[in-house]
C-alpha positions as a Markdown table, in Angstrom:
| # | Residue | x | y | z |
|---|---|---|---|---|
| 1 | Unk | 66.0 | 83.3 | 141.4 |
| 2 | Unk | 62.4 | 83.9 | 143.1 |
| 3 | Unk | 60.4 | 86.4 | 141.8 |
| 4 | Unk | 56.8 | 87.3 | 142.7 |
| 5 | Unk | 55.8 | 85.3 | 139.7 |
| 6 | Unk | 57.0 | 82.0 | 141.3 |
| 7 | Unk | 54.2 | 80.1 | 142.0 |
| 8 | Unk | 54.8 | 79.3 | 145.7 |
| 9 | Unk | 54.6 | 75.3 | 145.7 |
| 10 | Unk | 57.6 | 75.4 | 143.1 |
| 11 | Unk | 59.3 | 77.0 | 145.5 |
| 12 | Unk | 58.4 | 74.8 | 148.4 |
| 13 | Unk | 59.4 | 72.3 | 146.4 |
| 14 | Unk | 62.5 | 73.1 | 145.4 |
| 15 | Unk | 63.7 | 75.0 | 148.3 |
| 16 | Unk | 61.5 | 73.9 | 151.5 |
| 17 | Unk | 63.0 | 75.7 | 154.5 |
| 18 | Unk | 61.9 | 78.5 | 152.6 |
| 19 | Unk | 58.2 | 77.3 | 154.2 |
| 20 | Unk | 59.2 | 79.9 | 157.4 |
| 21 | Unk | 58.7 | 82.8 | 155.6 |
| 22 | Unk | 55.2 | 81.9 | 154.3 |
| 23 | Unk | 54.3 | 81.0 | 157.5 |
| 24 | Unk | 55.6 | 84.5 | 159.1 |
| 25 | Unk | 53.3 | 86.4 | 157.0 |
| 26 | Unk | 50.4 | 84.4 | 158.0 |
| 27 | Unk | 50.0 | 81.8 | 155.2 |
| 28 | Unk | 49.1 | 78.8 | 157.3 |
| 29 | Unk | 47.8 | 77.1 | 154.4 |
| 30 | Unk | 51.0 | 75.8 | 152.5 |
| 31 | Unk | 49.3 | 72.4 | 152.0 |
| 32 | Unk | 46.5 | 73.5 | 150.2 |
| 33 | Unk | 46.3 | 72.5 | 146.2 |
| 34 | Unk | 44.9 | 76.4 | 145.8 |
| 35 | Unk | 47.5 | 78.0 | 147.8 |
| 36 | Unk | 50.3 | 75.9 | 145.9 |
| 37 | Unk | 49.5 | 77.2 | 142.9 |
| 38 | Unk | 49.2 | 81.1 | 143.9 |
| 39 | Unk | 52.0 | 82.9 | 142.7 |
| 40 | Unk | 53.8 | 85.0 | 145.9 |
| 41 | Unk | 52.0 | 88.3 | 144.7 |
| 42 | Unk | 48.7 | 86.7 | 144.9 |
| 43 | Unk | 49.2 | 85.2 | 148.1 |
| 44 | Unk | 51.0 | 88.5 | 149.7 |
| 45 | Unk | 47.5 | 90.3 | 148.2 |
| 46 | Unk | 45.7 | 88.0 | 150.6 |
| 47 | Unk | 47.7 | 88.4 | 153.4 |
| 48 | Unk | 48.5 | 92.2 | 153.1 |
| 49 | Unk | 52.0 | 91.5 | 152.6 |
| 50 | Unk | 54.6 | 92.8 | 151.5 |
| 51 | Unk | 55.6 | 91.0 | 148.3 |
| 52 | Unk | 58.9 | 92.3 | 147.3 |
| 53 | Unk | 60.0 | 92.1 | 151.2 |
| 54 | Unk | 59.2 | 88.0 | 150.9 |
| 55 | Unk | 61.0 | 88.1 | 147.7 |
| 56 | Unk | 64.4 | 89.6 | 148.5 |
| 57 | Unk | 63.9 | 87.5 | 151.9 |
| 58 | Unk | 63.6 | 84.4 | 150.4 |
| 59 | Unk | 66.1 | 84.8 | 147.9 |
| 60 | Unk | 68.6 | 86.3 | 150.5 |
| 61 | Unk | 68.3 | 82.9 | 152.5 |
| 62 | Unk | 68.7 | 80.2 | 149.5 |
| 63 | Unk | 71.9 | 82.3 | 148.6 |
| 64 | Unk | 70.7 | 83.9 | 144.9 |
């Protein structure tokens, strides 16, 4: 299960197409060393997103 703890480029690794819903809330920067190792409440900080939104999103689409 994703939580806003996950650091975001474990879960690009494990479950890439989740690399959509990053991108939808503005994160254009899923290659970057520093933005791999945000967790998805830092990053949604950043981008003035929702984090629990991404979260239920995210886990919705991988099926947990």
């Amino acid at each position: 299960m994703i939580t806003k703890d996950s650091i975001i480029g474990d879960v690009l690794d494990q479950y890439p197409d989740t690399a959509k819903f990053f991108l939808e809330m503005g994160m254009h920067c899923l290659g970057c060393p520093a933005s791999r190792g945000e967790t998805i409440e830092e990053a949604c900080q950043v981008h003035c997103a929702d984090a629990d939104s991404l979260v239920e999103n995210i886990n919705k689409f991988i099926g947990e």
